[in-house]
C-alpha positions in Angstrom: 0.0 0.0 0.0 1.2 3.7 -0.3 0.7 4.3 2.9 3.9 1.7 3.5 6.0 4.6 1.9 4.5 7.7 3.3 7.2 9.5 5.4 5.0 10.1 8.7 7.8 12.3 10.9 7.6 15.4 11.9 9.2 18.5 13.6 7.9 20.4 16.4 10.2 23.1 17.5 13.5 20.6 16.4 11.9 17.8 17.9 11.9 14.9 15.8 8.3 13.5 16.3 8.1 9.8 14.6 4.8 10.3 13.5 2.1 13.7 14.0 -0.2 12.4 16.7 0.7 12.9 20.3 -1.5 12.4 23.5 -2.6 15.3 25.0 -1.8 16.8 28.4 -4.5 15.3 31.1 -5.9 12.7 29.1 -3.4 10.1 29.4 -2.0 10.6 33.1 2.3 9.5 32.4 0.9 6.6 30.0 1.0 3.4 32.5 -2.9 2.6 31.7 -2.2 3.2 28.6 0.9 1.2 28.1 -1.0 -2.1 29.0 -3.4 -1.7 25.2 -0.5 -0.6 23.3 3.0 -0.2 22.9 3.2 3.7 24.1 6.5 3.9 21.2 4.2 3.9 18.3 3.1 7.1 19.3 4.4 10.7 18.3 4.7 12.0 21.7 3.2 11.7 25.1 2.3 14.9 26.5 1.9 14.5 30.2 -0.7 15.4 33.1 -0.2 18.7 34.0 2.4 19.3 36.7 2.8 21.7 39.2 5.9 22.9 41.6 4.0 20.9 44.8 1.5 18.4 45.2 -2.2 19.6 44.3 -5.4 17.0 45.4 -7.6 18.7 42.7 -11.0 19.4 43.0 -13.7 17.8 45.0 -16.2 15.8 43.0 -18.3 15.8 40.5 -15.5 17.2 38.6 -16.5 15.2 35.1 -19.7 15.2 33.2 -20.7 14.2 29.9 -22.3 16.5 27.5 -23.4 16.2 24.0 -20.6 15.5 21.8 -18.0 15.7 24.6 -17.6 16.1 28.1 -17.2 18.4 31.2 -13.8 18.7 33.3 -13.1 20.4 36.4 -10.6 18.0 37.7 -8.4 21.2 38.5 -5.0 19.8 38.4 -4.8 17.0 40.6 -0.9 15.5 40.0 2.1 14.4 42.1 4.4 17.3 41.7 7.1 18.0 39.4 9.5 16.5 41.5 7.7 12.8 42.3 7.2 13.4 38.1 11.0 13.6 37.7 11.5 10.6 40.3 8.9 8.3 39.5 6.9 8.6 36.0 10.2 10.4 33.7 12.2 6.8 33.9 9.2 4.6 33.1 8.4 7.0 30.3 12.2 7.0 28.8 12.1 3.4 28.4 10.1 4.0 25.4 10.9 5.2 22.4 9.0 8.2 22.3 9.4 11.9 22.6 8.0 13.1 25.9 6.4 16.6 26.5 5.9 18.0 30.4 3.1 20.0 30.8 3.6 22.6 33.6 1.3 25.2 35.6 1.9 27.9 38.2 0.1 30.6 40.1 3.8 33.0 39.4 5.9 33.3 37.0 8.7 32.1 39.5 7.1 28.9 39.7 7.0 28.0 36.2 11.1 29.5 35.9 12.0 26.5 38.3 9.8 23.6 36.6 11.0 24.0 33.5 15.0 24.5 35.2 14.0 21.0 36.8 12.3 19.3 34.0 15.3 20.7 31.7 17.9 19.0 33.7 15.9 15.9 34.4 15.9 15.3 30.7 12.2 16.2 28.9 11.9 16.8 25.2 10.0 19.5 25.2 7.9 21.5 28.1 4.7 22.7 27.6 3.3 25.6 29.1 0.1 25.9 30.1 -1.2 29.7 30.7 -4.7 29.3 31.2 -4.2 29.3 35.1 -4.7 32.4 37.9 -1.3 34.4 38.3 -2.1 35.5 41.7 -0.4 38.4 41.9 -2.8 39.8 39.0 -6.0 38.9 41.5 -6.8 35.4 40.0 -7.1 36.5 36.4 -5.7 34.2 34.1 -2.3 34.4 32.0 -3.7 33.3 29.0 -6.7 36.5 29.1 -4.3 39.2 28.8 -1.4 39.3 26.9 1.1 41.2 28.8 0.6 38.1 31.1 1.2 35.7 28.3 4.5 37.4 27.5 5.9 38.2 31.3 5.3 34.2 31.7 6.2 33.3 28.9 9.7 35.1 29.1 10.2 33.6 32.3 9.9 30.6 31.4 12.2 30.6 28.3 14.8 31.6 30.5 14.8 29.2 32.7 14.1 26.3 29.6 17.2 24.5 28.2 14.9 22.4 25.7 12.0 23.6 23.5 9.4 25.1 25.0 5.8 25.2 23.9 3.1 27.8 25.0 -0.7 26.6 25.2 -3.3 29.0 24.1 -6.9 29.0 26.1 -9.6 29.6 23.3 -11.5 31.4 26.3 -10.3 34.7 24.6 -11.5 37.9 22.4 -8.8 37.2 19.8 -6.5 34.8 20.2 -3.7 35.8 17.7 -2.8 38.9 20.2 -1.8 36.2 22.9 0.0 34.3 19.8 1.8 37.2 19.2 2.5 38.0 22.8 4.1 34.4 23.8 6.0 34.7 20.4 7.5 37.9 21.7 8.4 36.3 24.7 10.4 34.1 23.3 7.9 30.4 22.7 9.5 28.2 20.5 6.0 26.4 19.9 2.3 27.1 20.4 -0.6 24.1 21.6 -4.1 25.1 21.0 -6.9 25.0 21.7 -7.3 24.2 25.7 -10.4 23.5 26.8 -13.7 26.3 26.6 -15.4 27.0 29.4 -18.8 25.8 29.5 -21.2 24.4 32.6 -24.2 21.7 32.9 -27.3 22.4 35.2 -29.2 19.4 36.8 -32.9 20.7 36.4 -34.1 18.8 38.9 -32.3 19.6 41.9 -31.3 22.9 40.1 -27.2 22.6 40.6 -24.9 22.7 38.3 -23.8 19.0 37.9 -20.0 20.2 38.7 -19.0 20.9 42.0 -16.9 24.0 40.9 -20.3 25.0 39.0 -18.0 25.3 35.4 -15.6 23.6 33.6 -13.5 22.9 30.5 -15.2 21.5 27.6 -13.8 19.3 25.4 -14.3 16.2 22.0 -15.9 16.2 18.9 -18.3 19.7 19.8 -14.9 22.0 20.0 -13.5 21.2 16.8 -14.9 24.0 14.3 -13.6 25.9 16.9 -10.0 24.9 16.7 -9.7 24.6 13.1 -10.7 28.1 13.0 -8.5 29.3 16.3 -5.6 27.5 14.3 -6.0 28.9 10.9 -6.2 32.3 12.3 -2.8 31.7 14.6 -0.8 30.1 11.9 -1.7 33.2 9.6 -0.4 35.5 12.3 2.7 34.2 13.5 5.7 32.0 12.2 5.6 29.1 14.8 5.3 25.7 15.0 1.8 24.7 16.2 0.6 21.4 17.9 -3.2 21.4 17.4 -6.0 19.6 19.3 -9.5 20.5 20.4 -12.0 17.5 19.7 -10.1 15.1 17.3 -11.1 11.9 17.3 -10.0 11.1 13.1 -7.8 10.5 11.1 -9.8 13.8 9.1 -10.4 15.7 12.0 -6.5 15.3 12.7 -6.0 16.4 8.7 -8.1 19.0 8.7 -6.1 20.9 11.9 -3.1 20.2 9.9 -4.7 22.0 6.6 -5.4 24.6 9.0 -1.6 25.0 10.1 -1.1 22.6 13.0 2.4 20.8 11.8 0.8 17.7 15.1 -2.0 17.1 16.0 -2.9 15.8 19.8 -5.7 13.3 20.8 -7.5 13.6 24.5 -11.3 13.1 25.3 -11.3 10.3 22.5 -9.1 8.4 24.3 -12.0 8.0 27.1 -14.3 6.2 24.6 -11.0 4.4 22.4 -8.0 3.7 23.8 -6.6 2.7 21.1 -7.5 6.3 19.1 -4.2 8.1 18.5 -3.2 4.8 16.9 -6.4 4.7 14.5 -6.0 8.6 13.7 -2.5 8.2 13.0 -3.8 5.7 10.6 -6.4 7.4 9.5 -4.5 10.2 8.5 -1.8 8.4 6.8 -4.4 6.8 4.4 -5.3 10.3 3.7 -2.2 11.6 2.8 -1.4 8.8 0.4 -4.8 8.8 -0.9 -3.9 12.9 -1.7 -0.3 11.0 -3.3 1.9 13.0 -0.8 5.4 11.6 -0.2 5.2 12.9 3.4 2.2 13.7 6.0 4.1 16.8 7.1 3.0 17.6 3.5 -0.4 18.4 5.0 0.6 21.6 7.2 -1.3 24.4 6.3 -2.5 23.3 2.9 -5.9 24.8 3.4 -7.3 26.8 0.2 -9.2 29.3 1.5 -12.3 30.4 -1.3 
């Protein structure tokens, strides 16, 4: 078959990706469950739950709901730490072969300086940095909202970074190419989008909203005009890499993010229905390509033909 001779790899910032499909960030914990349906090196890249500089517990349940075409998270964080990360998950994950991105959060810029100082010595691939959470020193508001927020973090981070380092855009925004622009400035090597919207369920019978936090991040199939769109417009305004995700579940959903400008492509709330999903989209998307007679998948990026 073509596909047989397709050329699936990638580059991400410099990062040699095998093939476009990663896991995304708080979908696939640090790939254990995971690793007992598959072998976890036939995928791109495992981005990993979302780490913080201490311990967090999360919040209290219900923190997950289903919704039409998706679901409902509010599962705010929960994770070991960077360090336990670095001790206990970072050697099980290197004894695949596959590239491996930490997701980080903080409340101050500080605290994302001395993850990524961490995480860059302990030996990630990449870091990504995830800005949709409260900078406290701004009253709550979140880094990703504003972009002189984006940048300052963003800034900090790079300087602290001795590997790539990849910025992730909340879609819970006016325009989202100013806060492109702004983590470009300070310095991202790579941008992630979309994260999650922010959407909430209401139980009409007892009249409470059905998460205990009241909203949460929505995500699957019902976000994916949405991201196409988001990444279209960001890949028209700056000159950076993108990894794009926000409801794929396809090998077409995956192509079509690609047309859009995405040069990967990252699979989460399918994996709750499939595990075996990145592996069928990554499929899915190679039969494309060779269907389309391209030599490469890579070939894909930002093909779109706008009327």
């Amino acid at each position: 078959m073509r596909e047989n001779c397709l050329n699936l790899s990638v580059e991400l910032a410099g990062v040699r990706l095998k093939n476009p499909v990663v896991v995304a960030s708080g979908t696939f914990g640090f790939g254990r469950e995971y690793g007992q349906f598959f072998d976890l090196s036939e995928l791109g890249g495992i981005c990993c739950k979302g780490l913080t500089l201490h311990p967090r517990e999360g919040n209290p349940p219900p923190r997950i709901a289903e919704t039409p075409l998706g679901m409902l998270n509010s599962v705010g964080l929960q994770n070991p730490g960077v360090d336990a990360f670095i001790r206990d998950e970072l050697p099980f994950l290197r004894q695949h072969d596959v590239t491996v991105i930490a997701n980080i959060s903080g409340n101050t810029p500080e605290e994302y300086g001395v993850m990524c100082e961490k995480l860059s010595e302990a030996g990630v691939d990449m870091i990504e940095v995830n800005i949709s959470c409260p900078n406290v020193k701004a009253g709550g508001l979140a880094y990703g909202t504003r972009p002189e927020l984006a940048a300052e973090v963003t800034r900090e981070a790079k300087r602290h970074a001795a590997v790539p380092l990849m910025v992730k855009l909340s879609p819970n925004v006016t325009d989202i190419t100013e806060i492109a622009r702004a983590a470009a400035d300070g310095g991202a090597d790579a941008l992630s989008l979309i994260n999650t919207l922010r959407g909430m369920r209401i139980d009409v019978n007892t009249r409470r909203p059905i998460l205990k936090m009241n909203t949460g991040g929505l995500s699957g199939p019902a976000v994916l005009p949405v991201a196409v769109r988001m990444i279209w417009e960001v890949a028209n305004a700056v000159k950076l890499p993108i990894l794009g995700m926000g409801g794929v579940s396809t090998g077409e959903d995956a192509a079509q993010l690609m047309l859009a400008g995405a040069s990967a492509v990252a699979v989460g709330t399918a994996l709750f229905a499939d595990p075996l999903a990145p592996l069928k989209v990554r499929d899915g998307l190679a039969a494309i390509a060779a269907r389309q007679g391209l030599s490469a998948v890579r070939e894909l990026t930002g093909g779109v033909r706008p009327w």
